[in-house]
Each structure stands twice: as structure tokens, then as C-alpha cells.
N, CA, C and O of each residue as an XYZ file, in Angstrom:
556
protein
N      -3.041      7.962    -16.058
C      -1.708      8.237    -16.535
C      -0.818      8.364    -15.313
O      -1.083      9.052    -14.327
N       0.032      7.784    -15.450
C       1.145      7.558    -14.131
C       2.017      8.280    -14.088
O       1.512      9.262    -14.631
N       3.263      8.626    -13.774
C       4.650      9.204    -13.769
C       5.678      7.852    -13.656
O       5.847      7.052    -12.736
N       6.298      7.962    -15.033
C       7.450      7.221    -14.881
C       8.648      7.177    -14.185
O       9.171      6.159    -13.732
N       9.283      8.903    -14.075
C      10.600      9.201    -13.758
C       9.878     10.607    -13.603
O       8.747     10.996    -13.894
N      11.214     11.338    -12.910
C      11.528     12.718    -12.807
C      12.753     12.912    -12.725
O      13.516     12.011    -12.374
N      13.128     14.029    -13.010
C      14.183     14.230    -13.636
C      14.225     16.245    -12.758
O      13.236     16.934    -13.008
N      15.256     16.831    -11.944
C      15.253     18.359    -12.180
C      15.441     18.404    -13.374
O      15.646     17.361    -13.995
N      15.419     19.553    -13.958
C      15.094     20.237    -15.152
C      16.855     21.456    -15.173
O      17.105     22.539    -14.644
N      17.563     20.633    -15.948
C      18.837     21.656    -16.545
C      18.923     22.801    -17.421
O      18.850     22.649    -18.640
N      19.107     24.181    -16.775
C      18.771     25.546    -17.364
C      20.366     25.651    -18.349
O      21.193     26.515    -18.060
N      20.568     24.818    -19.309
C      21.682     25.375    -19.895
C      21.335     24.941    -21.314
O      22.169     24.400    -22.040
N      19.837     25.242    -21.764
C      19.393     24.541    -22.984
C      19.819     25.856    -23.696
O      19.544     27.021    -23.408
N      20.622     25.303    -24.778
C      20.432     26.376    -26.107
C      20.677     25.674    -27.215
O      21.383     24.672    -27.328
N      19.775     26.512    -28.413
C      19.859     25.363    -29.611
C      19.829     27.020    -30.601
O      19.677     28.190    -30.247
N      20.055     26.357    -31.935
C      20.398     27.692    -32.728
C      19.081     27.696    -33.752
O      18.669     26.614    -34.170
N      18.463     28.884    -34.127
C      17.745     29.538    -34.607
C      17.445     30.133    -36.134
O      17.717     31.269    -36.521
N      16.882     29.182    -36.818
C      16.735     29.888    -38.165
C      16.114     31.492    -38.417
O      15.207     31.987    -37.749
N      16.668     32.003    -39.283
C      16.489     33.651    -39.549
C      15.422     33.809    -39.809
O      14.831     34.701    -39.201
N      14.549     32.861    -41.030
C      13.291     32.970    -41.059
C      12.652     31.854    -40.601
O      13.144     30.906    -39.988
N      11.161     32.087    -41.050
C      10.253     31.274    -40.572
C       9.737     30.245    -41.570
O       9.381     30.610    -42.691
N       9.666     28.488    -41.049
C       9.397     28.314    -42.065
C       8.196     27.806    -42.282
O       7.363     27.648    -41.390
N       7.954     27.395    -43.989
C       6.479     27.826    -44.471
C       5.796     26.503    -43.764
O       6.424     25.447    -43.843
N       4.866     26.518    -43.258
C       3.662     24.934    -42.957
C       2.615     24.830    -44.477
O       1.974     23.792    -44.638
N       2.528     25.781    -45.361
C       1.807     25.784    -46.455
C       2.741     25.222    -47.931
O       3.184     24.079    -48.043
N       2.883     26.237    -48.891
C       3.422     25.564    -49.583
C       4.936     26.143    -49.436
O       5.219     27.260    -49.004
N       6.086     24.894    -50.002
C       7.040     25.510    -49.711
C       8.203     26.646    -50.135
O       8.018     27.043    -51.285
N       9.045     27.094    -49.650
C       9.844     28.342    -50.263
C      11.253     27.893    -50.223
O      11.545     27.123    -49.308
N      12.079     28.205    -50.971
C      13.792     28.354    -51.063
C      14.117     27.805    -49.547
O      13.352     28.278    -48.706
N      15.107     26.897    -49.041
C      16.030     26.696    -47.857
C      16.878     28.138    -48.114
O      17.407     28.744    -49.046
N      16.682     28.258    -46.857
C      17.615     29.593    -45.989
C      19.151     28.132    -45.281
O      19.036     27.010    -44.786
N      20.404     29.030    -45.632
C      21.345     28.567    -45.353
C      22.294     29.268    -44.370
O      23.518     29.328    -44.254
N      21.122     29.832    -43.632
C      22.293     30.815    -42.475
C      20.857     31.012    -41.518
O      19.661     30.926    -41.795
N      21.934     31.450    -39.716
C      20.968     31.075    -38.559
C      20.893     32.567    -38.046
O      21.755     33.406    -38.307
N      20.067     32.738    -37.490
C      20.570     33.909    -36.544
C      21.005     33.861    -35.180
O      20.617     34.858    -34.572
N      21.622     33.121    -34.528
C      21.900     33.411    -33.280
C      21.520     31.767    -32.694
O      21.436     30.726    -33.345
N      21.359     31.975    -31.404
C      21.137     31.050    -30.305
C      19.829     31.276    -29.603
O      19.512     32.393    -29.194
N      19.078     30.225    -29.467
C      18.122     30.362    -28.158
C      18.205     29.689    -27.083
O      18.372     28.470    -27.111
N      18.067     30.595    -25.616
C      17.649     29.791    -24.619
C      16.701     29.303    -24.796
O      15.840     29.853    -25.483
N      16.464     27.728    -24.071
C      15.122     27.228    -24.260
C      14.319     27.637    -22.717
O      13.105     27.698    -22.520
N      15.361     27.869    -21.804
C      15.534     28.033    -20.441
C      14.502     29.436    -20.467
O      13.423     29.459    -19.875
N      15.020     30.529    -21.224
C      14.112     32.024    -21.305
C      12.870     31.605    -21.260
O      12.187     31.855    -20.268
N      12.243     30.725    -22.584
C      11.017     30.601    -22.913
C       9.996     29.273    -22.468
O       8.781     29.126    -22.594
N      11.165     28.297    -21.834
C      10.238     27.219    -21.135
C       9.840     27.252    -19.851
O       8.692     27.027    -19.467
N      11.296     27.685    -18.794
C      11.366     27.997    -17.521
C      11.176     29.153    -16.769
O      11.853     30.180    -16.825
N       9.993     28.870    -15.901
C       9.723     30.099    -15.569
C      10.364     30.410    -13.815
O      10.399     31.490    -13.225
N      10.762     29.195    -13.376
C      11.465     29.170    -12.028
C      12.485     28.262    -11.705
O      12.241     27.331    -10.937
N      13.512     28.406    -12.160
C      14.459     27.092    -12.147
C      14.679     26.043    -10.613
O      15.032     24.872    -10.474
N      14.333     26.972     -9.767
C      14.567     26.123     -8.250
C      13.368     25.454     -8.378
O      13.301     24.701     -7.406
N      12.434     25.339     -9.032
C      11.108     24.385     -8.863
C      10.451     23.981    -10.073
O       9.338     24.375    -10.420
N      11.031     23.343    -10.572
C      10.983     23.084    -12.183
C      11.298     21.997    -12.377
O      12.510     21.917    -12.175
N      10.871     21.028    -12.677
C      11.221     19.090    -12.458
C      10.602     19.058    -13.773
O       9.751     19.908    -14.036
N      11.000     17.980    -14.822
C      10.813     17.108    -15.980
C       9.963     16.139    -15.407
O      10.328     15.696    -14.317
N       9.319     15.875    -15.703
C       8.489     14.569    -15.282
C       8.022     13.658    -17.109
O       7.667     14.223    -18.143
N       8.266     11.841    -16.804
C       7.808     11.429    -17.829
C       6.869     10.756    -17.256
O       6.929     10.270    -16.127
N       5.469     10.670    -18.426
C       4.339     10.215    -18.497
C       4.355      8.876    -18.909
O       5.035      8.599    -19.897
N       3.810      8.106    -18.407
C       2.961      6.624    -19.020
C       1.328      6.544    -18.804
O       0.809      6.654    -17.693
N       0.704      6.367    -19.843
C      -0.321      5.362    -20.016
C      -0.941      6.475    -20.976
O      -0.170      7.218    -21.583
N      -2.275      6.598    -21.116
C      -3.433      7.395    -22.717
C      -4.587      8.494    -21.760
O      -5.390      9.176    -22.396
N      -4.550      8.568    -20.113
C      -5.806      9.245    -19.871
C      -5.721     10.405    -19.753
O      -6.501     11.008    -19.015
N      -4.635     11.110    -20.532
C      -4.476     12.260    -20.651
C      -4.476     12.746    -21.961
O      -4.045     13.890    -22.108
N      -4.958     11.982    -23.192
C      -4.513     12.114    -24.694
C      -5.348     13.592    -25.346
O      -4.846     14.373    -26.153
N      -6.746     13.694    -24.733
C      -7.156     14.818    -25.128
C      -6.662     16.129    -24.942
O      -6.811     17.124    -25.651
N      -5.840     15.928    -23.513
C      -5.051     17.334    -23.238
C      -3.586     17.576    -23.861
O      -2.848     18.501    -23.520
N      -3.183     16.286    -25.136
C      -2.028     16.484    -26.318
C      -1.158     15.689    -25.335
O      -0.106     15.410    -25.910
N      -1.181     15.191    -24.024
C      -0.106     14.011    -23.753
C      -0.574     12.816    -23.567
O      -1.545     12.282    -23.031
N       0.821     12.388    -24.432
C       0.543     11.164    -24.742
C       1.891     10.448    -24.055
O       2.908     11.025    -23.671
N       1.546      8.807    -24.010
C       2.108      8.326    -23.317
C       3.849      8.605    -23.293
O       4.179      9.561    -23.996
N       4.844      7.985    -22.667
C       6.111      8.866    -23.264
C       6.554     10.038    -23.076
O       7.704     10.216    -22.675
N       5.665     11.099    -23.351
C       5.556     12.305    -23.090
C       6.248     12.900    -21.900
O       5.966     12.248    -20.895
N       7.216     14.109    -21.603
C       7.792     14.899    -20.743
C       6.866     16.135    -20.623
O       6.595     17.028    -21.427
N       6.435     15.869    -19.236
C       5.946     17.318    -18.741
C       7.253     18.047    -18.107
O       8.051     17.408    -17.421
N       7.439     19.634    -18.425
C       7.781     20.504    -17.662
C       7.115     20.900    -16.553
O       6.461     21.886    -16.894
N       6.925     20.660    -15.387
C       6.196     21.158    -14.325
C       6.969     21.816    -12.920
O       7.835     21.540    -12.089
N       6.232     22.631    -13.205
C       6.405     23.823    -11.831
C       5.830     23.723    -10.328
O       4.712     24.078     -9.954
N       7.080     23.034     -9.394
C       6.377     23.150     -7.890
C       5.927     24.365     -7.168
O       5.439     24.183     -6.053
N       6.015     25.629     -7.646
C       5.430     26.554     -7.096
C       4.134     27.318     -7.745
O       3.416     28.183     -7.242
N       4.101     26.926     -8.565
C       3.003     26.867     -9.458
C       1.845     27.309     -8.592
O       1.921     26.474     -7.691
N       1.070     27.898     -8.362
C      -0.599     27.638     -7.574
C      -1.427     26.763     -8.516
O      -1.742     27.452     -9.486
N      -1.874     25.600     -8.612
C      -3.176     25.044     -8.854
C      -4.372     25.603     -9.121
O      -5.005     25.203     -8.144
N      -5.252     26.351     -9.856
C      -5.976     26.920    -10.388
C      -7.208     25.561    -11.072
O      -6.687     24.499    -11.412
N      -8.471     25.679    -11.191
C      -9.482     25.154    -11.561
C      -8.930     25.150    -12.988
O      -8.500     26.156    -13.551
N      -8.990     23.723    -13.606
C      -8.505     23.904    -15.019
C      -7.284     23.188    -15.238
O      -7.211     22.363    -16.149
N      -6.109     23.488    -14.313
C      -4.986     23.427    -14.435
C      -4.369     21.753    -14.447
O      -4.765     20.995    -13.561
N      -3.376     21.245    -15.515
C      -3.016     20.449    -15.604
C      -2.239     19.591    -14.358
O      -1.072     19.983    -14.324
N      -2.386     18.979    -13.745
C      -1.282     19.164    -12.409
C      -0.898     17.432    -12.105
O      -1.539     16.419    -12.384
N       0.353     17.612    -11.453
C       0.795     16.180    -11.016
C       0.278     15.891     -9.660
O       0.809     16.488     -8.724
N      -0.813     14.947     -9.392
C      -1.158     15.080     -8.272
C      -0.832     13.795     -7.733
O      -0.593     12.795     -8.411
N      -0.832     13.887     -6.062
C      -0.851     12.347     -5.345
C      -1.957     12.026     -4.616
O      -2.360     12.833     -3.779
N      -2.370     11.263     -4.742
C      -3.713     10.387     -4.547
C      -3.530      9.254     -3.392
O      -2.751      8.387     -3.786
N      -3.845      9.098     -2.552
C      -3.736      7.903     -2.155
C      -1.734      7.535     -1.777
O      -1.321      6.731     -0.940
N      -1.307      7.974     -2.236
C       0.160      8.151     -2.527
C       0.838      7.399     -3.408
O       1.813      6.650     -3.344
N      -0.301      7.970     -4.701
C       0.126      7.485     -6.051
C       0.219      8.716     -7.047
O      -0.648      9.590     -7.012
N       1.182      8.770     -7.854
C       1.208      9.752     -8.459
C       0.510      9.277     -9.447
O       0.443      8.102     -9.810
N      -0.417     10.901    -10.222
C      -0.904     10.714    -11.160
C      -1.018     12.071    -12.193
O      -1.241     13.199    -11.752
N      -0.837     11.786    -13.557
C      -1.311     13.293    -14.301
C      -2.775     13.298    -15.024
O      -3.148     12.829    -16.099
N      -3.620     14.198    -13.743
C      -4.861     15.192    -14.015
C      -5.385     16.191    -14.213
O      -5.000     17.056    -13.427
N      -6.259     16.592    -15.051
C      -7.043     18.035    -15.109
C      -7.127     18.618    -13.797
O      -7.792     17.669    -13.382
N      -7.056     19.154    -13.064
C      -8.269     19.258    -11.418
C      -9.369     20.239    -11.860
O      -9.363     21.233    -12.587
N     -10.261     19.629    -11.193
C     -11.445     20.690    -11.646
C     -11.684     20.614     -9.845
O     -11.455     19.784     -8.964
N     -12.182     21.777     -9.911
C     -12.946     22.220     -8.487
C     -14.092     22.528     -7.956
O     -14.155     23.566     -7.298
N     -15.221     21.727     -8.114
C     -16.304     21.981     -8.122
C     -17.450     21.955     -6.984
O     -17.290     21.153     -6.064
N     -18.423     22.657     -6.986
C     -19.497     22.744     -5.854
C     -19.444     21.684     -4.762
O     -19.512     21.918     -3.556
N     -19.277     20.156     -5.492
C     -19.447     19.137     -4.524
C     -18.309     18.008     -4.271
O     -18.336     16.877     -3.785
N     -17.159     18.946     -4.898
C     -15.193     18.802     -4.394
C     -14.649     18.685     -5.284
O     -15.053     19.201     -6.326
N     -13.437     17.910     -5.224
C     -12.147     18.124     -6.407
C     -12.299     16.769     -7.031
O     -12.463     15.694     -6.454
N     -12.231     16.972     -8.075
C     -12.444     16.261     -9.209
C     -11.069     16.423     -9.750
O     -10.496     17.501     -9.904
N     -10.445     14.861    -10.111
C      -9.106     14.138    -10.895
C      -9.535     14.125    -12.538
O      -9.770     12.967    -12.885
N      -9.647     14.796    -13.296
C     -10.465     14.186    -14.458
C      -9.510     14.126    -15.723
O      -8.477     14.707    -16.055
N     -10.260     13.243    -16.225
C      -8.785     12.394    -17.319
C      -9.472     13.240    -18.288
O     -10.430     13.970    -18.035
N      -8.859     13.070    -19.507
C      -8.744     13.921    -20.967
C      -9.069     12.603    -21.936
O      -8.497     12.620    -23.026
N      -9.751     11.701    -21.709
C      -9.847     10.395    -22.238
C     -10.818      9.648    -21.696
O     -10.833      9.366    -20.497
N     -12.129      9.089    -22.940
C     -13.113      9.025    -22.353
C     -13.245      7.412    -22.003
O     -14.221      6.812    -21.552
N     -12.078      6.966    -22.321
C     -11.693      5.667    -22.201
C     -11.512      5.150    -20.596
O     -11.514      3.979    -20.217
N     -11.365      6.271    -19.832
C     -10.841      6.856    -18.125
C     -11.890      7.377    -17.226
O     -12.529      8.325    -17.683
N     -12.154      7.027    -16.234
C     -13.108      7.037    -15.537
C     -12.461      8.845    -14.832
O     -11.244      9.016    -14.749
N     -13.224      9.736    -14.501
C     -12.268     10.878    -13.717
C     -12.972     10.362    -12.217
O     -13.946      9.643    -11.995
N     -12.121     10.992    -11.407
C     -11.397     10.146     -9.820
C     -12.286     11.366     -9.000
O     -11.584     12.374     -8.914
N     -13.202     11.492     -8.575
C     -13.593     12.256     -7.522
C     -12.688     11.869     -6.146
O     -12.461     10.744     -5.700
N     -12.326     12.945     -5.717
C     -11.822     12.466     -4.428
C     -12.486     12.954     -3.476
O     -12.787     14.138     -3.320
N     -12.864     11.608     -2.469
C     -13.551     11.622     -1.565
C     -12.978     12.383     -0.348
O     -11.822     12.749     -0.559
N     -13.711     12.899      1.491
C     -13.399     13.364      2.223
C     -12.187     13.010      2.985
O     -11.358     13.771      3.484
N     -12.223     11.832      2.987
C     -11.180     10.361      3.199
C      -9.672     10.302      3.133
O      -8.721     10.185      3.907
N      -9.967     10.476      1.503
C      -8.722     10.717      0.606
C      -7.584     11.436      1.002
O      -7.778     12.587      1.394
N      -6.456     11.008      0.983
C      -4.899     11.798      0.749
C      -4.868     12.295     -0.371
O      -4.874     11.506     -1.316
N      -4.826     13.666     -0.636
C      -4.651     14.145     -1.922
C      -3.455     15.996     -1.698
O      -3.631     16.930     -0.915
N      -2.352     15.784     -2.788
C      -1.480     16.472     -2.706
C      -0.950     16.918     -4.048
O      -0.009     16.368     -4.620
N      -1.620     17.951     -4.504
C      -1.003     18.963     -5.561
C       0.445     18.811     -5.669
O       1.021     19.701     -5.043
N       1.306     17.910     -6.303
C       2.292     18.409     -6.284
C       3.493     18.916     -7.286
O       4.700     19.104     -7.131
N       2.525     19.053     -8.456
C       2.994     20.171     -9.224
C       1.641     20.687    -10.324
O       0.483     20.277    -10.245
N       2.223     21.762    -11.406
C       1.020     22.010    -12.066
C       1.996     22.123    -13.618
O       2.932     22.894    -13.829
N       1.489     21.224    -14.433
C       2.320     20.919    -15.273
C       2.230     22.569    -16.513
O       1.133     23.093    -16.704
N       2.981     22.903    -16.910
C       3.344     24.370    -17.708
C       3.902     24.060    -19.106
O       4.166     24.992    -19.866
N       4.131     22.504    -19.548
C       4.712     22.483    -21.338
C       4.888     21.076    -21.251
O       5.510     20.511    -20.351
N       4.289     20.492    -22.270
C       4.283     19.109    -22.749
C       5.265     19.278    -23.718
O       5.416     20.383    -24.240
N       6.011     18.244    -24.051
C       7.512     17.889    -24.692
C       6.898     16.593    -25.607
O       6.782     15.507    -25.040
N       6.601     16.697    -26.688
C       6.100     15.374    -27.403
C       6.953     15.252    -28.457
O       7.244     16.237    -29.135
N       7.470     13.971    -28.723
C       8.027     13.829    -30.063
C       7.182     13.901    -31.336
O       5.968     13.765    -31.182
N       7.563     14.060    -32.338
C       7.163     13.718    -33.368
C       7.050     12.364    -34.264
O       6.526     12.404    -35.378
């Protein structure tokens, strides 16, 4: 999975808020009044000076819910943690991987078994350079 674009990330999101909640089971009466406004900024962004949009292309990330198209929110100050979703550069190619960190090195590993995961060798240029924090998928 590649990176298409990036984009900083604009803290002036607000969208307005239904009073209740609505049903995913069976359904109830439409509510015709909102309560208020939400930042999306409060609950998406956790550092605005290091906070970049990034869009996704290609499927080797589909098990981890992005899919091609797809906008990651990702955080450059982020620390990288075993596990962690992250935009990494390879070779000085960007790419979006799992990193796993293991006994016998860092492992690129795709979410798609269609995708080979990328051990990176001693050799290798490799640069954390973000750790992705909210996938943006359409419906």
C-alpha cells in the first residue's frame, strides 16, 4: 500500500450533533432537533503541529480496515510501538505497515495475505515517519 498525497490536517472541523443516538437494530421515531456542535479536532487530533492526512492506494492493508482510497490521520510525533500502524520509508519509498519488532528485526507486515510482509534487512534505509492514529473510510 503506497501513499498517494498528504495533505496537513485543518483543526477547524465542526459538524453538528444529533441529541440522541441512533438505533443500528430496529428502528425508532426521527428526532428533529440537534444538540450543539462537535469538534472533530477535540476527538481526532491529538497534536495539531504534527498531524498530516495522508491518502492510501493499493489492498495490503485491508485486514487492518484500510482500504484503498482511504485517509489516514497520522501523527509525526507519535513513538512507534510494536503493533503500531505506521507510515514508513523504505528504501525511500513510502509505504503503509503494521511494524512488528521482533527477535531477528523489524518486520513491514501487510494486513493482506495477498502481500508478502517486507523484513528489512541490515542494509536497508528505513524511517518511521509517522504512526497512523484514525482511518477515514467512506461508506
Amino acid at each position: 500500500m503506497k501513499i498517494s498525497s498528504i495533505r496537513l490536517y485543518r483543526a477547524d472541523s465542526v459538524v453538528q450533533v444529533a441529541l440522541t443516538a441512533v438505533a443500528a437494530g430496529y428502528p425508532s421515531p426521527a428526532q428533529d432537533y440537534f444538540d450543539g456542535t462537535l469538534n472533530l479536532s477535540e476527538h481526532l487530533i491529538h497534536d495539531t503541529t504534527s498531524t498530516f492526512v495522508v491518502r492510501v492506494s493499493g489492498s495490503s492493508m485491508e485486514g487492518a480496515g484500510i482500504a484503498d482510497g482511504d485517509e489516514l490521520i497520522v501523527n509525526r510525533a507519535r513513538k512507534p510501538i510494536d503493533g503500531s500502524v505506521v507510515i514508513a520509508v523504505l528504501d525511500g519509498e513510502m509505504t503503509v505497515k503494521r511494524l512488528r519488532m521482533t527477535p531477528s528485526g523489524i518486520v513491514l507486515q501487510a494486513e493482506n495475505p495477498e502481500y508478502p510482509d517486507i523484513s528489512v534487512g541490515e542494509l536497508a534505509s528505513l524511517e518511521i515517519w509517522a504512526v497512523a492514529e484514525t482511518c477515514l473510510h467512506r461508506l
